[in-house]
C-alpha positions in Angstrom: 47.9 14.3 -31.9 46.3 11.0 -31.6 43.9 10.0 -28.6 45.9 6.6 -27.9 43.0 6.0 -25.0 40.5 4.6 -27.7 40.9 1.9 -30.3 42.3 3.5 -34.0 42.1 0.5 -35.9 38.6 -0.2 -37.2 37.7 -3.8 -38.1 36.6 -5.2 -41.2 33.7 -4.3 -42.4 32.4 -7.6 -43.3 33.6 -8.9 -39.3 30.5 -8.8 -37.4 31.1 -6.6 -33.9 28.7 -8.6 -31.8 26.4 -7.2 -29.2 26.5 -5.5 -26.0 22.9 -6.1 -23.5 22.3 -4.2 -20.6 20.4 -6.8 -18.5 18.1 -4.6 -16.1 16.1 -5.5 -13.5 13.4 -4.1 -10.6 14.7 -4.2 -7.4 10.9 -4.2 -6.6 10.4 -7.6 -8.5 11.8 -10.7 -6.6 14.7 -11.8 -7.7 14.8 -14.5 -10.1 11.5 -12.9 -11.7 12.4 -12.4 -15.0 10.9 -11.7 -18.4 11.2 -14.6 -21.1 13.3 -12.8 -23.7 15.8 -12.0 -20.5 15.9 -15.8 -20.3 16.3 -16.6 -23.7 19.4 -13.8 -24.0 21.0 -15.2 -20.9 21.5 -18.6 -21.6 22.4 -17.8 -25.6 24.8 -15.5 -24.4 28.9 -16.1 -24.8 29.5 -14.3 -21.4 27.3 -12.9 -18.7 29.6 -10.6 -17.0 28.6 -8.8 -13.0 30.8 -6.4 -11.0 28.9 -7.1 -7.8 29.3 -10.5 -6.2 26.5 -10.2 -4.4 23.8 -9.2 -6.9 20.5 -10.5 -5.9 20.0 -12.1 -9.2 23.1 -14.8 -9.1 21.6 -17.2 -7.1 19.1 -17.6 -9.2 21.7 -17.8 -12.3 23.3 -20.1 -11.2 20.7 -22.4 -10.5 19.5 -22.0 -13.9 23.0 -22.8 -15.5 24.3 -20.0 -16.4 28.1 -19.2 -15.7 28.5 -15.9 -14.1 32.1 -14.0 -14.6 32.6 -10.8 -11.6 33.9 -8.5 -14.1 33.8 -5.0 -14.1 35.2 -4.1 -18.0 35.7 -0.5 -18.8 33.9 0.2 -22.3 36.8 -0.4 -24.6 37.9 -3.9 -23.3 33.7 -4.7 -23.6 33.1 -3.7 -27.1 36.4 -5.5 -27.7 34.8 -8.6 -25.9 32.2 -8.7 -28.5 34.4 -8.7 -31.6 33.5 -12.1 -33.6 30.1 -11.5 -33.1 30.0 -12.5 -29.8 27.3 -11.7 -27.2 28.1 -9.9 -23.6 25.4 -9.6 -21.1 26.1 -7.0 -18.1 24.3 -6.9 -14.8 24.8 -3.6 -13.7 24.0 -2.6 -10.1 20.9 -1.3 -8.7 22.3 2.1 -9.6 23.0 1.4 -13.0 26.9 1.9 -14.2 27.0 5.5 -14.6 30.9 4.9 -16.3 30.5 2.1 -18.6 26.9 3.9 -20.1 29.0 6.9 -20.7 32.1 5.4 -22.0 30.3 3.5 -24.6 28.6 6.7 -25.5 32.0 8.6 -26.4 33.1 5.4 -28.0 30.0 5.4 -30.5 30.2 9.1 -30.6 33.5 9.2 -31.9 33.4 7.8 -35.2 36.7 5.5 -34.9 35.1 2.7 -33.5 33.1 -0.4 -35.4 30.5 -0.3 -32.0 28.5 -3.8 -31.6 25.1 -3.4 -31.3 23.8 -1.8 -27.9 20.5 -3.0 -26.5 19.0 -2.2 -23.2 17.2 -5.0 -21.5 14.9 -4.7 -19.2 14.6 -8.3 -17.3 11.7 -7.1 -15.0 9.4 -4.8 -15.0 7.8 -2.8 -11.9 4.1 -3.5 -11.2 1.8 -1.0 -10.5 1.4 0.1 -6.9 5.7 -0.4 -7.0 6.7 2.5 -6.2 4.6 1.6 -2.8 7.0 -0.4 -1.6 9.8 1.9 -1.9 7.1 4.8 0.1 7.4 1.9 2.8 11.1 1.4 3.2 12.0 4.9 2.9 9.1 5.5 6.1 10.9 2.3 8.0 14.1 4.5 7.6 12.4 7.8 8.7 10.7 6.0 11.4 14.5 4.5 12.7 16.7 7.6 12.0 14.8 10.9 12.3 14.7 12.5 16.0 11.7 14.0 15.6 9.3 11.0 13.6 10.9 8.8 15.7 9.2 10.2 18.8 5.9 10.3 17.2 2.6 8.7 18.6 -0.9 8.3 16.7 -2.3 10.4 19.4 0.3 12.9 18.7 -0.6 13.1 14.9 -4.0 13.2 14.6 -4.3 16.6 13.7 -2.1 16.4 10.9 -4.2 13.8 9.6 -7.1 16.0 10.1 -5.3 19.3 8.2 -3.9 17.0 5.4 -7.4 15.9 4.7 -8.9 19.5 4.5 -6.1 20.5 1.9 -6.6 17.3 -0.2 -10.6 18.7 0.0 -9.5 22.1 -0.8 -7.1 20.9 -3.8 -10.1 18.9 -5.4 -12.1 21.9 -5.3 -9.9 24.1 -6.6 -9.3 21.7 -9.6 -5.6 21.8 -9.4 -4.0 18.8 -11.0 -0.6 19.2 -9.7 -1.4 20.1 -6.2 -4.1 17.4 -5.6 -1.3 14.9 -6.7 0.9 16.5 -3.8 -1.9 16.5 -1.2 -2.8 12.6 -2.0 0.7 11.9 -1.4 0.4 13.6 1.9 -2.9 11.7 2.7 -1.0 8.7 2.0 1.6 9.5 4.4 -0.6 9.5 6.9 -1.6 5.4 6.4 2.1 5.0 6.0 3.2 7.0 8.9 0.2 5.4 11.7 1.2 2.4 10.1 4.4 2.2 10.7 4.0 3.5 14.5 1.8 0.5 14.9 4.5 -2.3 14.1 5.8 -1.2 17.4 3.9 -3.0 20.1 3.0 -0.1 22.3 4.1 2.4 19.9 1.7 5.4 22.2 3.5 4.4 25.5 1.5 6.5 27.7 -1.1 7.9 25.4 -2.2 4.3 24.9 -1.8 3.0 28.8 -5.2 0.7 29.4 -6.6 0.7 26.4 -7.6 -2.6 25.2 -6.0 -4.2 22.2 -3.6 -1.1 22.4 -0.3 -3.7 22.0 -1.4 -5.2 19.3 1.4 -4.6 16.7 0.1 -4.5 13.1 1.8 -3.6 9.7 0.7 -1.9 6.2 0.4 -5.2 5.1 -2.3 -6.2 7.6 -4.1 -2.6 6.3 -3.9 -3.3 3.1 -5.2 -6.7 3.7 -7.8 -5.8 5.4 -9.0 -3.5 3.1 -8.8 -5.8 0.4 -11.1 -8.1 1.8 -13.6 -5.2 2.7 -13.4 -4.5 -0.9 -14.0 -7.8 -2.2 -16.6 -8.3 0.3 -18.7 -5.5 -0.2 -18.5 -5.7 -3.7 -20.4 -8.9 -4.5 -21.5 -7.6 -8.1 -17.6 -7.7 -8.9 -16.3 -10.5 -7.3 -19.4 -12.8 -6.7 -22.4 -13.7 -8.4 -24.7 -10.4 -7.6 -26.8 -8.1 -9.6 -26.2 -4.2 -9.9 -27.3 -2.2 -12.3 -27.5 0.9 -10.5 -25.2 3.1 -8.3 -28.4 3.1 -5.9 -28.0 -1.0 -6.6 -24.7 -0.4 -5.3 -25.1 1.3 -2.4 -27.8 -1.3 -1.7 -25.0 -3.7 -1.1 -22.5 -2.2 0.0 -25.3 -1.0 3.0 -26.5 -4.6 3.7 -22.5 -6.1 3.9 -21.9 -3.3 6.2 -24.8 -3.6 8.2 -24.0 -7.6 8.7 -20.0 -6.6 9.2 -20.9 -4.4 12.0 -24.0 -5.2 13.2 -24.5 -2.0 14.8 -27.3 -1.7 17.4 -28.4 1.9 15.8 -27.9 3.5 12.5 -25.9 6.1 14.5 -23.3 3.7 15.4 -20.0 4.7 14.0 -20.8 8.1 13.2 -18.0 10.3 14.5 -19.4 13.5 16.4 -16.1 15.2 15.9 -17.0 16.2 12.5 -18.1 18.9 11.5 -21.9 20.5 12.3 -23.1 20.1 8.8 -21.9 17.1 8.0 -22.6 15.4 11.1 -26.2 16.8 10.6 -26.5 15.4 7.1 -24.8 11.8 7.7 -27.5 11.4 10.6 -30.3 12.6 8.4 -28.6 9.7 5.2 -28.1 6.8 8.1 -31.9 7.7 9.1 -33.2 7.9 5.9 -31.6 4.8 4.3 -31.9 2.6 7.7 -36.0 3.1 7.4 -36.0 4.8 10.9 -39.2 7.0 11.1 -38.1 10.2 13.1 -38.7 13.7 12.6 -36.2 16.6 13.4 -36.2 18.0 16.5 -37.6 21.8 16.5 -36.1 24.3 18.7 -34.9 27.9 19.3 -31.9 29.3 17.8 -29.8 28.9 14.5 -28.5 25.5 14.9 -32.0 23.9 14.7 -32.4 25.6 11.3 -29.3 24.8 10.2 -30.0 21.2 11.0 -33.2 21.5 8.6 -31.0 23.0 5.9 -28.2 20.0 6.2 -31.5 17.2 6.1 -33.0 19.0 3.1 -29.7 19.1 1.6 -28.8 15.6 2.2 -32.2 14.3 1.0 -32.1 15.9 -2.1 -28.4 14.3 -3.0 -26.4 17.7 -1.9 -23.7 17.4 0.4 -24.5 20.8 2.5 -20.6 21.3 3.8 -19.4 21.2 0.3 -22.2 23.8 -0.5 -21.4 25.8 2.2 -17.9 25.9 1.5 -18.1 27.1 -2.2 -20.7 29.8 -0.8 -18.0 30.7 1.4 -14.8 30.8 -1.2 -17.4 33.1 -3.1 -17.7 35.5 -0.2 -13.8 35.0 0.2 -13.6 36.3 -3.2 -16.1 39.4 -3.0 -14.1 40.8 0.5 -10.9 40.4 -1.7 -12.2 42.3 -4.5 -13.5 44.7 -2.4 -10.0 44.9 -0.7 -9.0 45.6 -4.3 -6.9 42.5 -4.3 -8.9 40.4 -7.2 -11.2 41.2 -9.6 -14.6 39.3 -8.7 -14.8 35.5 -10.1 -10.8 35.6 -10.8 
């Protein structure tokens, strides 16, 4: 029996069949951004064919010249198009045409058919960081849609912020690949999230009620931006004319730029007390030490006193004493375990 739903007759084989391009682009990219050899293909083309009419990439076709026909062929009236030698461009949507792709497959698959040449096109390309901007929009449609982010307040998710940074700490120090990836991206989500609350002037209602500046809407954008320029600024030896050599050259600089940003009235200034004990300990004993101020540790009664010494001798001798104390502690973790039969010791 024959399949009468593809061509039988196969042309000459001295007819040239043409080519078929799959023009692709990056809905990341702006429109009308596209790669040279895209160009080039487009205007040499003998017809540029797009199902959608309102492709974001049209406007900008047109203005370059090129005659756009809303066509959506199936894959035997395309490769038909091309016969002669003829070149067809298609647009395909922004997601892809799942039935042409697979209809030219079976047509080159099945043996009956001279196929022109198929070539996939990519007309832009994403730049690193892209995949950003989708992280954005799909948080904007979170933020609008779910019940229960919709109702959320910075106030409100602190903690997570908080837990989400302790299993990020916990993943690097485990050395997992794979999970440190997933805990960034929860990190991340964080800055995304506040971020996003922020647009909306007010976004804390009550939890915000008197605090100054606490209307202020602000986007990722302005984070990102401000960041940037932090970056460039503190970093003089990269972007400016400055000397480093050294990471303590480094450090140097970025201390100075921070102590002019600031201007803090004490080294202590912006030191959060929330943290915790041993680090707090240590990052008074580095601001101290580094800021020149002359002061020795206070000596009392009791175990917090020594620990203090501990986190200052740790600190001055490059050690950061919480990490320390935390792979001291998985350690121990590991001993009860194995004595609980549950591990063997170092496993």
């Amino acid at each position: 029996m024959t399949d009468h739903s593809e061509p039988t007759a196969t042309p000459d084989a001295d007819e040239p069949t043409g080519r078929i391009v799959l023009l692709t682009t990056s809905h990341r990219v702006a429109p009308g951004v596209l790669s040279w050899p895209a160009w080039q293909t487009l205007h040499a083309a003998d017809r540029v064919l797009c199902a959608d009419p309102g492709h974001p990439q049209l406007p900008y076709l047109r203005e370059a010249g090129i005659e756009v026909a809303f066509e959506s062929p199936d894959a035997h009236a395309l490769v038909e198009a091309c016969a002669g030698g003829r070149t067809v461009v298609v647009l395909p949507g922004g997601e892809g045409d799942q039935r042409l792709t697979d209809g030219l497959a079976r047509l080159a698959g099945s043996g009956r058919v001279s196929m022109p040449d198929l070539e996939l096109l990519p007309g832009s390309y994403d730049l690193p960081g892209a995949r950003l901007l989708d992280l954005v929009q799909v948080m904007d449609r979170v933020r609008r849609e779910c019940p229960w982010t919709s109702r959320q307040t910075h106030r409100g998710l602190a903690k997570y912020a908080i837990e989400e940074a302790y299993e990020l700490v916990e993943a690097i120090e485990d050395g997992d690949r794979e999970e440190l990836r997933e805990e960034l991206g929860d990190v991340l989500l964080q800055v995304v999230f506040h971020a996003r609350i922020a647009e909306e002037a007010g976004g804390d209602d009550e939890d915000d009620e008197g605090d100054e500046g606490a209307n202020e809407a602000f986007s990722i954008d302005d984070v990102a931006g401000a960041l940037v320029t932090k970056l460039i600024h503190r970093h003089p030896h990269v972007f400016g004319d400055a000397k480093a050599e050294t990471p303590e050259d480094v450090s140097a600089h970025w201390q100075r730029t921070k102590a002019v940003e600031k201007r803090r009235a004490s080294v202590t200034d912006g030191i959060p007390v929330g943290q915790p004990g041993l680090a707090l300990a240590a990052k008074l004993a580095g601001r101290a030490r580094t800021g020149g101020v002359a002061v020795e540790l206070p000596r009392g009664e009791g175990i917090g006193y020594e620990l203090l010494e501990l986190a200052a001798r740790a600190e001055a001798a490059g050690i950061d004493p919480e990490t320390a104390l935390r792979a001291a502690a998985r350690a121990y973790r590991d001993a009860i375990r194995a004595a609980e039969g549950l591990t063997e010791p170092g496993e």
